[in-house]
Structure formats: C-alpha cells, structure tokens
N, C-alpha and C positions, 0 to 999 in steps of 0.2 A: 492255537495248538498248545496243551502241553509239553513241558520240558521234563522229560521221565525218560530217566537213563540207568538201564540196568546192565550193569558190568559182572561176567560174571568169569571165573577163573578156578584151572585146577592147577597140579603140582606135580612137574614131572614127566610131561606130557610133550612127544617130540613134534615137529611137524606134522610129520609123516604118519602119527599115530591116528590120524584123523583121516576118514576114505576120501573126503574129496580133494587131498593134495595125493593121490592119485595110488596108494597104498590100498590092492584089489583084499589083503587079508584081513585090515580093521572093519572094526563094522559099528559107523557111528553115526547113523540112519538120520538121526535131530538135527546133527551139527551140521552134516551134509546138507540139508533140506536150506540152514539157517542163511549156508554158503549161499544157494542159490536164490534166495531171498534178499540179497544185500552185496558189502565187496568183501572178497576175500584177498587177504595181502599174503602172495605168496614165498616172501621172502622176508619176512618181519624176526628181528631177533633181540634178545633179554639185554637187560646192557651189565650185569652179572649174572655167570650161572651158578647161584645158588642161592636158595629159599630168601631168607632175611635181605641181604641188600638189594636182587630182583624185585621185592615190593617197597624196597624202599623208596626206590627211583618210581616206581607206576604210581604212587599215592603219596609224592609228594613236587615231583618232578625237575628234581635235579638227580645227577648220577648219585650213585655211592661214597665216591669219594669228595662231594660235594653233603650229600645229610650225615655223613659221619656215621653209615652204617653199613661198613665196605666188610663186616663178617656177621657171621649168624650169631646171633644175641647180645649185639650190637644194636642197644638204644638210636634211636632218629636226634640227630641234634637237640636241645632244648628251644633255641627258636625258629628249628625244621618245622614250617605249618602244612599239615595233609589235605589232600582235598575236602574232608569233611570238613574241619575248620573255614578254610574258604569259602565253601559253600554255605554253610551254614551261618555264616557269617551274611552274607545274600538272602537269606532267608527262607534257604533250598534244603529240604527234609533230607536228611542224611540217615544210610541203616550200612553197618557193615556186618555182615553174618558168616561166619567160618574164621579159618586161620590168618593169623593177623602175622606174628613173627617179629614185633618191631617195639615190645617194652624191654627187649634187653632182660627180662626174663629164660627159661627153656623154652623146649620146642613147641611145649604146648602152652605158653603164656601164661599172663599172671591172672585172667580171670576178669581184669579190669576196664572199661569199657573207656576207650581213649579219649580227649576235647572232640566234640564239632562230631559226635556220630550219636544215635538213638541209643539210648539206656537199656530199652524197653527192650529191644531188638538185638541188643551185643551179644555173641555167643560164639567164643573161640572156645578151643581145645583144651582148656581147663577148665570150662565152664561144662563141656563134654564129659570129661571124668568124672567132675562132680555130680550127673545124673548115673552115673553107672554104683553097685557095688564092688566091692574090693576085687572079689571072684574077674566079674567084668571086665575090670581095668587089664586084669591081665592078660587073658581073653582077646582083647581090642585091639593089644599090641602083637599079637602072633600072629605071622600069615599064612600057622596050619590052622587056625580057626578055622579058616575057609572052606576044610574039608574034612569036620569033625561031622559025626553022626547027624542029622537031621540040617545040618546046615548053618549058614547066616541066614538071618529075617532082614529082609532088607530096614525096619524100623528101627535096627539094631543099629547103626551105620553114621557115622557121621556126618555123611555124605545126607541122608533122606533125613535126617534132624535140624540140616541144616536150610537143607530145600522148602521143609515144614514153614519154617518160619519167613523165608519169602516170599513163601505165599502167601502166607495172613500180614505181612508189611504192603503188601501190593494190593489186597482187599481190603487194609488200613487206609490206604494211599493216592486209591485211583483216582482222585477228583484232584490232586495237587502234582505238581511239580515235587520232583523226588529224584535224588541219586540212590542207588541201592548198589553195593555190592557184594555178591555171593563168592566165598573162597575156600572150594573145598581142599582139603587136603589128599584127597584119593585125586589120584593114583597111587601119590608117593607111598613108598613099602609103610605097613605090613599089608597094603590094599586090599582089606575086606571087604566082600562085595557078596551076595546071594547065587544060588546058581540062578539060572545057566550058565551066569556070566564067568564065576571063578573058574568051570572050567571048560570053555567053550573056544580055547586055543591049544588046548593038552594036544600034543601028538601032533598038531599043526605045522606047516615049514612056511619060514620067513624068505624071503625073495633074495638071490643073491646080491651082495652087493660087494665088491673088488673093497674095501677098507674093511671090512670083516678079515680079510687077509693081509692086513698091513702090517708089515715085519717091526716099523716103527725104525727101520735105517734112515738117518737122515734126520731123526726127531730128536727132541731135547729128551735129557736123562729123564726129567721128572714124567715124561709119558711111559718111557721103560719100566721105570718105579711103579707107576700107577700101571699100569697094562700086564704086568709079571704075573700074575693070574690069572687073564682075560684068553686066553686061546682056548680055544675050544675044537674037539678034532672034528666036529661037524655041524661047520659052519649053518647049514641049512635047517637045522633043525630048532626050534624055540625053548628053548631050556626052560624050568617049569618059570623062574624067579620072572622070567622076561614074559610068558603065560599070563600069570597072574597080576604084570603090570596092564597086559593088553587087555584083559578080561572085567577089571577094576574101570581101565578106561573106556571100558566100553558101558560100564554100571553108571557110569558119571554121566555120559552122554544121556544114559535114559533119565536120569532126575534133570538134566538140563531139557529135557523133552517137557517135565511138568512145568517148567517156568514159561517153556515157550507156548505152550497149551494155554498157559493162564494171559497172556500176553495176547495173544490171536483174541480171546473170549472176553479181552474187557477190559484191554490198553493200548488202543488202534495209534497212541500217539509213541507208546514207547518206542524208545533205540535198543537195540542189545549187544552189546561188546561180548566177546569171547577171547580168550587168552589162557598161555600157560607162562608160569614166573620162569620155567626152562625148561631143557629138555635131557634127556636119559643117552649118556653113550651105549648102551643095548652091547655090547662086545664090537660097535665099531673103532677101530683102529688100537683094539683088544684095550678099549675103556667102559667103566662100565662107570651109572652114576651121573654124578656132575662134577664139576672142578676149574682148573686153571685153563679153560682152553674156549677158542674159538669155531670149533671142526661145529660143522652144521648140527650133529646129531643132538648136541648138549648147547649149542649159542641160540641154534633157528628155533623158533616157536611157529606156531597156529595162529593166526589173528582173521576174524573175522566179526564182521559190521553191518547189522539190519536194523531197518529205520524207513520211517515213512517218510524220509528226506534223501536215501538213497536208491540211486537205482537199481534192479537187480539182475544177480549172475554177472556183475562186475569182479574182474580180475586183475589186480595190481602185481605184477610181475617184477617190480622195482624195489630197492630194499629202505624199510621202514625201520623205526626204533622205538622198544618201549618208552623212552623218554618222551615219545611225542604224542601218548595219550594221555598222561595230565594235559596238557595246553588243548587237546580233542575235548576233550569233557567238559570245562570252563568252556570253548569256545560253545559248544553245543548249546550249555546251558545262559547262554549269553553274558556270561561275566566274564571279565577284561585276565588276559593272560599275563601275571604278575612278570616284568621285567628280572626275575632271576629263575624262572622255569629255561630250562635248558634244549630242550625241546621245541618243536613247531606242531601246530595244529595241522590235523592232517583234515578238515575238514572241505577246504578247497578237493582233495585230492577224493573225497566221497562224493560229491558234490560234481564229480567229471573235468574239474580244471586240472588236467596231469601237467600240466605247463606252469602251473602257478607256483612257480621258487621252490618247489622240491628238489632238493640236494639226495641223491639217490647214494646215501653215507650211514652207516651206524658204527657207534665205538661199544667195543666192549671190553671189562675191566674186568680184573681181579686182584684183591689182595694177600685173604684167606679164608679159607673154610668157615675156621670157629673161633671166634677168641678165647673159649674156655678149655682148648687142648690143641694140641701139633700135631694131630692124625691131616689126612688127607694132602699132605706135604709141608704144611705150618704155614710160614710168609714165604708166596709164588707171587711176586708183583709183574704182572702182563699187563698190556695195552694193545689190544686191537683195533686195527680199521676195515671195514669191509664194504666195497661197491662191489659194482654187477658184475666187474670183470676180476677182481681180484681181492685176495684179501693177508692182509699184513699185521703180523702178531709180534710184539717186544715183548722177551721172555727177559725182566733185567739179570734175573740171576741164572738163564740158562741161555742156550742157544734161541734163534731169533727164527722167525717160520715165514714163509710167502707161500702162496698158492693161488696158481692161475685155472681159475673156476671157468673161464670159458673151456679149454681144454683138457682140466681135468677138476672134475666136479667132486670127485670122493675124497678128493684132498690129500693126493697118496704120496705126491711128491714135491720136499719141500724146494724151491726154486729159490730162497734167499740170496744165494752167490752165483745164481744165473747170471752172467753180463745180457743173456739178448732182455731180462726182464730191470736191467739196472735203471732205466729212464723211471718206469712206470714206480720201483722199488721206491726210488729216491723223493718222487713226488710224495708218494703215499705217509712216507715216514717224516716228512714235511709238515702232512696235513695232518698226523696224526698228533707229533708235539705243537702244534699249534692250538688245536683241542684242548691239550694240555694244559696251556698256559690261559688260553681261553675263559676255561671253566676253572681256575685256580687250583689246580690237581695238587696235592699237601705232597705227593712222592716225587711228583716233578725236580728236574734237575739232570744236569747235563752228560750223567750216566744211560741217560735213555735217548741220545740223540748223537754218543759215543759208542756208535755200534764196533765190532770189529770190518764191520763190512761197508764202510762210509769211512772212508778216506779223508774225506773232506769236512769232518768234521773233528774238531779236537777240545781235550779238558779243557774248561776254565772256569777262575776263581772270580771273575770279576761278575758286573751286575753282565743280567740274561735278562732275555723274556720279556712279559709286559709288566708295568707298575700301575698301582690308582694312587701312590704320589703325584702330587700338582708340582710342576716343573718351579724353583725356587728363586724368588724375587730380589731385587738386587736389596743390597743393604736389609735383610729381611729374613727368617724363619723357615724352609722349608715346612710344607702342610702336610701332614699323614694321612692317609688312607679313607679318606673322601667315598660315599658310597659304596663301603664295604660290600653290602648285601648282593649286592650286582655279580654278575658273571666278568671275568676279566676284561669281554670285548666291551663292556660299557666303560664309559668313562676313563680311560686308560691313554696311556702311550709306550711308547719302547723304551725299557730301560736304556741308558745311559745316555738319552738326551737332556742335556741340561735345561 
C-alpha cells in the first residue's frame, strides 16, 4: 500500500462550524460525508489560538513556546525542523500549497518556498498577489467584494488556486508516496467566496447559546477589554461579518469536495487529515476573533481522519491535541517519531486501541498576538489545561479561570475559588506546571505556580523544577546541559539534588 497523506487545513474555523459536530445551520455536505468515512475527534483543540504559532506546533511538533514562534511573524527557530524536512529527508515527496505564516515575514509571507517541501508546488499568499493586478490586490482584501455587481468567480479566489494545484501535485504524484498539505486561508476575514455561498446565511439565526449572554462577572479584565464591543441586543440573529465567515466556510468545504473527488477516483490508498489552526469567538462570551483564551469557541477545532487504515463513522469523544499530529503523520508514514516531538501518535487510537496510553489532556498557550504591534492586548501570558471533566487556565498577568464542563459546558462560570472544586483545581495546576517544566517552557517560573488561590505554594529564589545538568562528581567539574534538544522529561532529574 502506498503512504499518501493529504492534510488539508482552513483558518478560523470553529468546531461547531462544521454540520456533523451537530450544528443543524452550517451546511458542509464534503466534510460531513469525510466524517462519516473515517474518525471524527470531537473534542480536539489548537495548542495556540492564533494563526503563526497554531502552525507552528502542527508542522513541526513541539508547542510554541518550544519552536520559538509563540506570536504571528515569529520565524520557526533556525534549528526548528518541519515535517517537510523530516520527510523529505526519508525520501517522502513533500508539497505545501496555501498559507504558510512561519517566515517571520507578514501575513501573506515572503513568497519563498521553505527546506524539505516542492519548488514546483509552493504557493502562499505572496505568491497569490503576485498573480493579481494592482486593481485586484485590493479587491482581495475587502469583504464587500463579495457583493459587488456581478459577483466573485470562484477562479478568482485563493481558496480554488490553491485547490488547482493539488490537484495536478496528486495527478503528479499518484504512483509515489507523498505528503501533501493544502492551507487555505478562507474562512479568515475578508472571506471571499462566490455566490450562493457569500450570501446564503444573510437573514439566517444562529442557535441560542447561554455565553452569547455572558455578562463576563467573574472574568479577567482582559476579557472586559476585549468583549467591550461584542454585545449585541440580538443575540439570535447572524450579524452579516459572522454571515460571511459561515458562507466562506461553507465555499472551502466545496473545494475540499474537489480533493476528496480526486482522491475517491484515483488514490484508494490515500489518508486525509482535516483541521482548523483555531477557532472564532463569534460574540461568544461577547468575544469575537481569537486571542488569549481557552473557552471552546476560539481553543476547540474540527479534526477529522479518513483512510483505508481506519474504520468508519468512528467517534472519539475524548480530548486530543494538535501537538499529536506531527508524531500521526511520521507514524503513518512509517518514519521513527523524533524524541523531542512533544506529542503522541494518535494512530493507535485510529486504529481502535482507545486503551493504548491516551492521556485524555491538551495544553494550551498563549503569549501574544503579534510581535509587530500591542493591539490585541500585547503580552497575555496564559497556560491552560483541559481534560473531559474540567478545564484550568493561568492568566499570569490577570485573574486565573476554572471551569466544570461536565456541569456547565458554555463556560459561564468561573469556579477557581470554588473549595467543593479545590481537590480537582489543585491536581490540575500541578499537572499543568509540570508540562511546563516538561517541555522547557522559557516563561516558566514560580509566578505561575504562586497563585493567589494556592496557599500552599510560595516565592522562591532557590533552584526549581527539572535540570539536564549531570549531578556533580566528587573532586570534579559539574557537566552542562547534556542533550539539550530533548524535552525536559528526557534525561533530566529534580533540581537541587546533588
């Protein structure tokens, strides 16, 4: 059997925006079908929400604060290796087609086609402008294009230029072993897209949901900050901006229809990954966007998995992390999962072994926005953790958030100084700086484990955490930092044993 794995990814894109995680108003006919063709993981989420470090983590597979690209246009470390590299290094055809986010460039890159991925094939969002005229460019960026006299062509479109081309990488391709991934940039604003779709939720109502109504008592300032906008006197109704994201997302779904057409007709061995880099507060908990936070609408993504190696109308209900499909993809493609991927292969868990050491855990991070300005609140340094029953956020510069998802699923009330959740709190915040130190987190340190609400923990100056110092020999030299490259839990022991 071939080893052809096509990953394909949009931008912006919440769960819920997709019909088969149970949202009766989208209408995304491909992705539904792809669902029930393969597993869907209904609780998978980004491990930052926002653009550049969300890919940074999926294509290289440690977190952000681990490749050094914890903001948007924030370069990938220099010896950050991406899965094209790796693979291609194996001697596995690598194509990446659409938005890339990760030369530290703007939003639409340098044009430059990165190590370890096809020449021939590269085509981000500078590459895009450069086929348009001037007129165009500007055009491309307004999301009243969308309903100027005679319309979008959908060939006009980023989204179907980009689609173009893997399809002809995949009728390049079919007789080899291939990684391919497609990344469109639609949904995210100014989301042009052709009728029906731009206006085929006009006038339409979104489904109540209690956090549309979230006063934000209880919540850190920086949600006040960012929310002081977001109310809307009715709630029920889809504001155009929120329209035109569902309408976009519904236009993506149909070019993801051509891949999967091309795939059914003459790649019976391919896999196909589906995913969004995050997801949109939509005016829940009067946020809109992405940002510093954890709440489902903007952390949870879509992920679904079809393959002639899985079985289908499989439903993973347990919580997943984009960190774990880099080490998916190498496993897939049978190359060894590099010892500082951060991440676990979720291929056991496609494969029917639900038993096989899944840890039902994801963290999720933020540092900041953009490095190139202090809009969206500057430096927000958060740490979350979330399992099935609860989930625990470290705001360091702000008030600190828990929320018990079994009993309250919309996230409305924060429970951090709850005593009846103090057992569960404490664990949680436990496992969460342990991660920390884990994964060598650079923000790490003992402001984030000096809560106000942890009593039992207090400053100090002295050595913490873990070391990959070698404990020091008598009459002899202490040794430095021994397998750097490693994740903390390799090779390590507790600071301040001799």
């Amino acid at each position: 059997m071939k080893r052809q794995f096509i990953w394909i990814m949009s931008d912006s894109t919440r769960y819920d925006m997709i019909g088969c995680y149970g949202n009766p108003v989208v209408k995304t006919p491909c992705l539904d079908a792809l669902a029930q063709e393969g597993m869907r993981f209904e609780r998978a989420y980004t491990t930052q929400p926002v653009c550049g470090p969300a890919r940074s983590a999926l294509f290289t597979g440690q977190f952000p604060h681990s490749n050094q690209s914890w903001g948007n246009c924030m370069p990938l470390g220099a010896d950050v290796l991406t899965l094209g590299q790796r693979l291609r290094d194996k001697g596995i055809s690598c194509a990446y087609i659409g938005k890339w986010h990760l030369d530290g460039g703007d939003y639409f890159g340098n044009g430059v086609c990165p190590p370890g991925w096809d020449e021939g094939y590269w085509f981000d969002m500078k590459n895009y402008l450069d086929e348009l005229t001037p007129e165009e460019r500007v055009f491309s960026r307004k999301k009243e294009s969308n309903f100027i006299p005679g319309g979008i062509k959908s060939e006009f479109t980023f989204a179907h230029r980009c689609t173009d081309r893997a399809l002809r990488y995949m009728d390049a391709h079919r007789e080899e072993d291939f990684f391919l991934t497609l990344s469109f940039d639609e949904p995210h604003d100014p989301g042009l897209c052709p009728e029906p779709y731009c206006s085929m939720y006009l006038g339409k109502t979104w489904e109540k949901n209690p956090s549309h109504y979230d006063t934000l008592e209880g919540k850190p300032l920086y949600q006040q900050l960012w929310g002081a906008g977001g109310r809307q006197e009715d709630r029920d109704k889809i504001e155009p901006m929120n329209a035109g994201l569902l309408g976009c997302n519904s236009y993506v779904d149909s070019q993801i229809g051509r891949v999967i057409a091309k795939v059914r007709s003459m790649l019976p061995d391919a896999t196909i990954l589906y995913t969004s880099d995050h997801g949109d507060g939509m005016e829940e908990h009067c946020l809109w966007a992405k940002g510093p936070t954890a709440y489902d609408g903007i952390a949870r993504v879509p992920l679904i998995i079809s393959g002639p190696m899985i079985a289908k109308g499989q439903v993973y209900d347990g919580v997943v992390s984009h960190i774990d499909l880099p080490a998916t993809v190498l496993d897939y493609m049978g190359v060894s999962v590099p010892r500082c991927f951060e991440g676990k292969s979720l291929m056991p868990l496609l494969a029917g072994e639900a038993e096989h050491g899944h840890v039902d855990e994801a963290f999720v991070e933020f540092a900041r926005y953009e490095i190139d300005h202090d809009g969206f609140g500057g430096f927000q340094p958060m740490r979350a953790i979330v399992t099935r029953d609860y989930k625990l956020q470290i705001n360091l510069l702000d008030e600190d958030e828990m929320y018990d998802l079994k009993n309250d699923p919309h996230e409305m009330r924060n429970c951090i100084l709850d005593e009846k959740h103090r057992e569960a709190r404490n664990a949680l915040h436990d496992r969460l700086i342990a991660w920390m130190n884990e994964t060598r987190d650079p923000f790490r340190g003992y402001q984030w484990q000096c809560r106000p609400w942890r009593e039992d923990k207090k400053p100090s100056w002295a050595v913490d955490g873990m070391t990959r110092q070698r404990k020091q020999e008598e009459g002899g030299y202490r040794q430095l930092d021994y397998m750097t490259g490693l994740p903390m839990r390799e090779e390590t022991r507790v600071k301040g044993e001799s």
